[in-house]
VOSE-687172 format. One record per residue: residue in three letters; z, x, y of N, C-alpha, C in turn. Coordinates in steps of 0.1 Angstrom, whole numbers. Last residue first. Example, Ala and Ser with C-alpha at 12.3 -4.5 7.8 and 13.67 -1.06 7.14 Angstrom:
VOSE-687172
  aa   n_Z   n_X   n_Y  ca_Z  ca_X  ca_Y   c_Z   c_X   c_Y
 SER    71   128   -22    71   137   -11    79   129     0
 ALA    78   132   -57    78   123   -45    78   132   -33
This chain:
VOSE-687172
  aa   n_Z   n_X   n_Y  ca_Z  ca_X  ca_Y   c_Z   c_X   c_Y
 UNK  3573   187    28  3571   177    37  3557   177    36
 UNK  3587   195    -3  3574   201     3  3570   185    15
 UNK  3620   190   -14  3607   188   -20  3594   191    -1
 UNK  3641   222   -21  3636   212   -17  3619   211   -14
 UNK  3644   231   -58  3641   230   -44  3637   224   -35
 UNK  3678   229   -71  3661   227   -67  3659   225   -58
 UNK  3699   256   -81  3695   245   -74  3682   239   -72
 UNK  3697   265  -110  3693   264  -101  3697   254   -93
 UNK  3704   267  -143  3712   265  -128  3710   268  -118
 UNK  3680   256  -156  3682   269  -151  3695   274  -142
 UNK  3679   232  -157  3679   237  -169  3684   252  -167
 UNK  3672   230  -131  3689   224  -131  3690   232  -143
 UNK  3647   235  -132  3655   243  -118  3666   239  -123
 UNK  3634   216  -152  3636   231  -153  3648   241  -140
 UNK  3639   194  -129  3647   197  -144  3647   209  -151
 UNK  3620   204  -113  3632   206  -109  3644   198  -121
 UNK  3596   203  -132  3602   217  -123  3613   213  -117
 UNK  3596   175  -136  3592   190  -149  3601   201  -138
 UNK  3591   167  -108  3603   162  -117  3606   167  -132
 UNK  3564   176  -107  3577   180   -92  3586   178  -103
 UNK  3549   158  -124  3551   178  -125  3562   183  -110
 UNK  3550   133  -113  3557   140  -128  3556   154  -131
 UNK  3560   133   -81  3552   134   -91  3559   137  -102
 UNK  3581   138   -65  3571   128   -57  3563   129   -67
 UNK  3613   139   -64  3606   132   -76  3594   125   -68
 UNK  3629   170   -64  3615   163   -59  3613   154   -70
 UNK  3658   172   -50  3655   168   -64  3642   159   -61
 UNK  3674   173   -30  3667   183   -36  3660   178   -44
 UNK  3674   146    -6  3677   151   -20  3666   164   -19
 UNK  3666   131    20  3683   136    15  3683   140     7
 UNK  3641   124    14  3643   132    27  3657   138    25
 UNK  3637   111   -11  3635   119   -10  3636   128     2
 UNK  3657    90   -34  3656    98   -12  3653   110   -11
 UNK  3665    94   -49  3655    84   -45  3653    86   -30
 UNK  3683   112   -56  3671   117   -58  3662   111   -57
 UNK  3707   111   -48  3702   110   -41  3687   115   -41
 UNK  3725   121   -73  3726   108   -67  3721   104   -61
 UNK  3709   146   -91  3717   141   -78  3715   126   -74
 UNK  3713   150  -122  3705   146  -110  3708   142  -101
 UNK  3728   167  -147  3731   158  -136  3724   159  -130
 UNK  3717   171  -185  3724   177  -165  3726   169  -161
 UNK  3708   169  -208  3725   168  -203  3729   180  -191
 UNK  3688   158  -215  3691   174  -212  3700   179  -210
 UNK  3687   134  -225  3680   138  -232  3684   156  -227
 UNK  3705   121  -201  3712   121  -216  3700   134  -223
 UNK  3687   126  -177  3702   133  -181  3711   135  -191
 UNK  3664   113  -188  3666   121  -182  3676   130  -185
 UNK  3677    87  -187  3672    93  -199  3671   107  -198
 UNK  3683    85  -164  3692    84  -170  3691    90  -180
 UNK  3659    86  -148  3670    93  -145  3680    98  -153
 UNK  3649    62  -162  3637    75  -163  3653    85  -157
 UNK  3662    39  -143  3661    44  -160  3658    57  -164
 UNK  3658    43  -123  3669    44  -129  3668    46  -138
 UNK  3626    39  -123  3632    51  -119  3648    54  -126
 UNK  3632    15  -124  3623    21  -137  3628    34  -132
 UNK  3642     0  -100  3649     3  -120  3643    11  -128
 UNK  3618     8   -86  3637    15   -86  3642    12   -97
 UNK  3593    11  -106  3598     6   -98  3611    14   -94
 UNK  3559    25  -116  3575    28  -118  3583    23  -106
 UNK  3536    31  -119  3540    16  -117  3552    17  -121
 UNK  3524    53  -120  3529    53  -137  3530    36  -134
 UNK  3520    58   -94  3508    54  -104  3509    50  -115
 UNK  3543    57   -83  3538    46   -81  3527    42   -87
 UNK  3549    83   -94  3555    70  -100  3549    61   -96
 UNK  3518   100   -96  3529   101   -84  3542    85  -100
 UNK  3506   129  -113  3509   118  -110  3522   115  -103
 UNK  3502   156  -124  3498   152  -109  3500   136  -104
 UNK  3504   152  -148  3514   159  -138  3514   158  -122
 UNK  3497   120  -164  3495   139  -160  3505   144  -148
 UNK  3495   102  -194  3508   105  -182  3506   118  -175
 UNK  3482    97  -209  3477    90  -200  3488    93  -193
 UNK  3499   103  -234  3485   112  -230  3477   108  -222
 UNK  3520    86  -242  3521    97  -229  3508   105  -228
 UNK  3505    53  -232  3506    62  -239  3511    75  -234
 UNK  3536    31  -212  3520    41  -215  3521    48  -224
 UNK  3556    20  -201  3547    11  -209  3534    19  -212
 UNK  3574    31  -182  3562    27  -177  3554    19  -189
 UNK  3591    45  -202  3593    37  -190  3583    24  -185
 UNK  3577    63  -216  3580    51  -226  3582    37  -215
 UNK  3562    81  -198  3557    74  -207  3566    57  -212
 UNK  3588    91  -191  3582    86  -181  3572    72  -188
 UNK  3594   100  -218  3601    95  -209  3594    82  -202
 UNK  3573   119  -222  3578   111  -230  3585    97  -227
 UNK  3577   138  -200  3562   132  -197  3562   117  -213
 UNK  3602   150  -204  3600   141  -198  3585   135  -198
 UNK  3587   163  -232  3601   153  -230  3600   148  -221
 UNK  3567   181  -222  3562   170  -226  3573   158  -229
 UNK  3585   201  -202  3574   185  -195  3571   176  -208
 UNK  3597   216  -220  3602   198  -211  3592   190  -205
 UNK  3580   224  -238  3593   211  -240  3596   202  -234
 UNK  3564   235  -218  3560   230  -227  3566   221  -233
 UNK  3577   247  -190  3579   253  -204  3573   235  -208
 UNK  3556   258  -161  3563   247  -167  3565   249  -182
């Protein structure tokens, strides 16, 4: 993981959630940050303005989307995967 972006999104995630980000780790899921569907919206959005990609429309679905958002180090690596023009990969059953 490059250093930038996780700690940008781990910024993010942070501000979303109402947390310091040095209480934000990688191994965290959203339901621990207490990130709802709007909060997620949100976190998407900023997301896409702060790197200026696109995140698939279907990245709350996790069974229909590439785009792992089951933790905050899945959602580092597949903004790195788009930062890269990658596709990302799908997320790990």
């Amino acid at each position: 993981m490059r250093a930038d972006v996780q700690d940008q999104i781990i910024s993010i995630l942070a501000r979303e959630a109402v947390m310091d980000p040095a209480d934000v780790h990688p191994e965290m899921s959203l339901d621990e940050l207490g990130l709802d569907s709007l909060g997620l919206v949100e976190v998407i959005f900023a997301i896409e303005e702060t790197f200026d990609i696109a995140v698939p429309f279907n990245a709350n679905e996790p069974s229909q989307s590439e785009f792992d958002i089951s933790s905050v180090g899945a959602i580092v690596r597949a903004v790195e995967r788009l930062l890269g023009g990658l596709a990302p990969a799908p997320a790990a059953a």
